[in-house]
C-alpha positions in Angstrom: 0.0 0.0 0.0 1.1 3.7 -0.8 1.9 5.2 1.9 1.3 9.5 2.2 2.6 12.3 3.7 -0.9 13.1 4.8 -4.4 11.8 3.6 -5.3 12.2 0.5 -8.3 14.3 -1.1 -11.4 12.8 -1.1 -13.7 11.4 -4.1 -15.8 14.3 -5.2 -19.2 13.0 -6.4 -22.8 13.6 -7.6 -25.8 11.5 -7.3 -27.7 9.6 -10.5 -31.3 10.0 -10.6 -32.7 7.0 -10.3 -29.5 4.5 -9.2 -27.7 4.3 -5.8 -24.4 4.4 -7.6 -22.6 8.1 -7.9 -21.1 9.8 -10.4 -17.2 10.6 -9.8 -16.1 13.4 -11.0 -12.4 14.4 -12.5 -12.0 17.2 -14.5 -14.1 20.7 -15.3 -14.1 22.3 -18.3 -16.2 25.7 -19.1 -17.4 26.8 -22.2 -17.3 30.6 -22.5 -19.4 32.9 -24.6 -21.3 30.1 -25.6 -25.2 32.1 -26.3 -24.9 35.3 -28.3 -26.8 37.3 -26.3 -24.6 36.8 -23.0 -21.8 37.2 -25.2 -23.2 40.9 -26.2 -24.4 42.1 -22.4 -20.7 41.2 -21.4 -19.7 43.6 -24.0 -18.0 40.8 -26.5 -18.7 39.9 -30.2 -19.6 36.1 -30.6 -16.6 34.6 -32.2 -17.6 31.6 -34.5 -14.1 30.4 -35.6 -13.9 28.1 -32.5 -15.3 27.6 -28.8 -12.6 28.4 -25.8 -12.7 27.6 -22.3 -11.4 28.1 -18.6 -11.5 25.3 -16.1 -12.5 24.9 -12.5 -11.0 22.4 -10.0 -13.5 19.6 -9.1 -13.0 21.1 -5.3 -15.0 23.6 -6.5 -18.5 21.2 -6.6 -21.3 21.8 -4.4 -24.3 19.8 -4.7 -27.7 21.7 -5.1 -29.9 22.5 -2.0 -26.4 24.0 -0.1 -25.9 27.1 1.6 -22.6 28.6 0.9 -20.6 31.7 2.6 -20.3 34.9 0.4 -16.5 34.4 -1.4 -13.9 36.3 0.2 -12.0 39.0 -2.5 -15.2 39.8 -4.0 -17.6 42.5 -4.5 -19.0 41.3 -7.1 -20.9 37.8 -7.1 -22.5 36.6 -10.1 -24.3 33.5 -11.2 -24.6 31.8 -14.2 -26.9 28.9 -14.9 -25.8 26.2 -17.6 -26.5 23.4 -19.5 -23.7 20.4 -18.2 -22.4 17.9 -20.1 -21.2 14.7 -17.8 -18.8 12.2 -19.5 -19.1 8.2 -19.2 -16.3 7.5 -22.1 -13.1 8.1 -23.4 -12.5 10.6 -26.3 -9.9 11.7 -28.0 -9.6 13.1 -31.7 -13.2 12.2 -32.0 -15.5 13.3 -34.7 -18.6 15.3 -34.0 -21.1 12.7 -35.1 -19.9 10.3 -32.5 -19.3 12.7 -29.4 -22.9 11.6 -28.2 -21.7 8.0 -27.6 -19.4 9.0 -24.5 -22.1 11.2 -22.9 -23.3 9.6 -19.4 -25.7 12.2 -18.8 -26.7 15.7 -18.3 -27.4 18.3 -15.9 -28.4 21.6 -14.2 -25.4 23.8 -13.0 -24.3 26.8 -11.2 -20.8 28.4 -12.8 -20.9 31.2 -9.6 -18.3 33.5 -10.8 -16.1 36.6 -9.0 -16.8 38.6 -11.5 -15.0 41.9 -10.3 -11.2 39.6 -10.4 -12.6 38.3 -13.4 -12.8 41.4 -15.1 -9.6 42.5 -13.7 -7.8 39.9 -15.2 -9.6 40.2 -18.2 -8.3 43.8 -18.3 -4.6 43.5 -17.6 -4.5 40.1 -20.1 -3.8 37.6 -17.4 -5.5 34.3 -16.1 -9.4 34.5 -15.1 -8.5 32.0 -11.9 -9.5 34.4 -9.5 -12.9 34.8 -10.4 -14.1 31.5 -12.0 -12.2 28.8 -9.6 -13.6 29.6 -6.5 -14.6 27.5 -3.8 -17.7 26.0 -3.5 -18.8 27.6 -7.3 -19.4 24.6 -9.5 -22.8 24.4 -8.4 -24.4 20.8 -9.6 -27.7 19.0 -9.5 -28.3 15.1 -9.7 -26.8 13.7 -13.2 -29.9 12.6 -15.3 -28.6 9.6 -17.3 -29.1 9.7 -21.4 -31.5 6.6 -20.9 -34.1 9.0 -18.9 -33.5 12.2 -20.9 -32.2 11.6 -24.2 -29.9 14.2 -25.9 -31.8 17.8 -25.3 -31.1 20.3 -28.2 -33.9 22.5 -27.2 -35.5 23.1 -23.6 -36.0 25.9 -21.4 -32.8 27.1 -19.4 -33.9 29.5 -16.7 -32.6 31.0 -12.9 -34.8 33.2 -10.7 -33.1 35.0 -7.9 -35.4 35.4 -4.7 -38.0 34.8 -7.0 -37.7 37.4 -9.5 -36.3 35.6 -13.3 -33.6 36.7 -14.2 -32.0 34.2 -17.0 -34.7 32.5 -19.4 -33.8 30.9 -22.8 -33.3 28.0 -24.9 -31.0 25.0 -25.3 -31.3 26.1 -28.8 -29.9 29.1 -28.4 -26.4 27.7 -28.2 -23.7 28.8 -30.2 -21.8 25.7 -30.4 -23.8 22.3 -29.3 -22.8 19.3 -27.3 -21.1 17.0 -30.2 -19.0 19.8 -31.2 -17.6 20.7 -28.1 -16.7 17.3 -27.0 -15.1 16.7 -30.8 -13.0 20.5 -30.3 -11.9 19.9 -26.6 -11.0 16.6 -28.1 -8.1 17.8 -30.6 -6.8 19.1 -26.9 -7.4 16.6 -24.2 -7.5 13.1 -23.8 -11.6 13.1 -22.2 -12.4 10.8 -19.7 -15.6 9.5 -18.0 -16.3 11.8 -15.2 -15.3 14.8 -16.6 -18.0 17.5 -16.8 -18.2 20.3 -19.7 -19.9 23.6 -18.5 -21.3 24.8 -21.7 -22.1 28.3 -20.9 -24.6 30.8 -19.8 -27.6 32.8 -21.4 -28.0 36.0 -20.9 -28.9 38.0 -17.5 -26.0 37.0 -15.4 -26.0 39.8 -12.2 -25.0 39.9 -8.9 -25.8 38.0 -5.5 -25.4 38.9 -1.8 -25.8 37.3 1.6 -29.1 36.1 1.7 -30.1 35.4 -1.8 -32.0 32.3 -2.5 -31.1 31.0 -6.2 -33.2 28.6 -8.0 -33.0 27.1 -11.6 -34.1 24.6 -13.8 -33.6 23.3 -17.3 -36.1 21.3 -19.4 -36.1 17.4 -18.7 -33.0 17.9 -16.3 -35.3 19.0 -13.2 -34.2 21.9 -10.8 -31.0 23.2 -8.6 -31.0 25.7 -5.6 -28.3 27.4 -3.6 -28.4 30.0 -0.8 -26.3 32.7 -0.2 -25.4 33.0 3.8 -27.0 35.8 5.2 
């Protein structure tokens, strides 16, 4: 047996509607820019030559129904529901018309952002770490397997914020879709089951503080809720 300086990390998992098994997860990847008209409030034109991304650790998942502390550094808390990809295959080099294959499931998520060290990297051309890999900011509902949901394209993608809407579009409204991401992070990575593809946020994005109550939903994928601390 291995033996370590000090215990190692623990497994960092999500339940499976439906089964008592749960899904591990290993690696985050988020999609930015990914609806036109978020792309636009944020002050951005929607490039179309290819998707990017930023990632968040997998210590940043918190399952839904939590009640985190405001992040220290910050000012400026923002949420950001999305559409999330969860991965049950290998894939590497693989071509858009068989990304679907290594898709375990789906489901709601929060990508809670520091938005004021975001922009400041954003403005002296450095890393957006700061504000997207924060603690407790991966936000995640139960994974809804393909068998019970299928492969949504369209769907309603919404967050209200103390009850009040505040993000409401459509799955169709994405710039790039599921197959294509996994094919393009692909030609980069070497994809593995369990890791999760954020795949961006619809317009309305805006600030939380203490107190707020968050709660979303998408189509088929059934609901997630977080709490600010008062």
């Amino acid at each position: 047996m291995t033996a370590h300086a000090f215990p190692p990390p623990p497994v960092v998992d999500l339940p499976i509607q439906g089964r008592a098994e749960r899904f591990p997860v290993r690696r985050i990847f988020c999609v930015g820019r990914n609806y036109e008209a978020h792309a636009k409030e944020m002050g951005h034109e929607v490039d179309r030559e290819a998707p990017f991304y930023f990632t968040k650790s997998r210590d940043t998942v918190q399952e839904s129904g939590a009640t985190q502390p405001y992040p220290p550094g910050t000012q400026n808390y923002h949420y950001e529901m999305e559409f999330v990809v969860a991965l049950g295959a290998p894939a590497f080099q693989i071509a858009p018309e068989d990304a679907l294959a290594t898709v375990f499931g789906y489901a709601c998520g929060l990508d809670m952002t520091r938005r004021d060290l975001q922009q400041k990297g954003k403005d002296k051309g450095r890393p957006w770490d700061l504000g997207k890999d924060v603690d407790n900011s991966a936000v995640m509902a139960e994974v809804v397997p393909v068998a019970a949901c299928g492969h949504p394209t369209t769907g309603r993608i919404f967050l209200e914020v103390d009850g009040t809407v505040k993000q409401d579009a459509d799955l169709s409204d994405l710039i790039w879709s599921v197959p294509e991401l996994i094919a393009d992070l692909s030609k980069f990575y070497r994809l593995q089951p369990g890791d999760l593809i954020f795949t961006g946020t619809p317009a309305g994005v805006g600030p939380v503080g203490p107190g707020a109550n968050l709660h979303g939903g998408i189509d088929g994928l059934g609901t997630i809720d977080l709490k600010i601390a008062g």
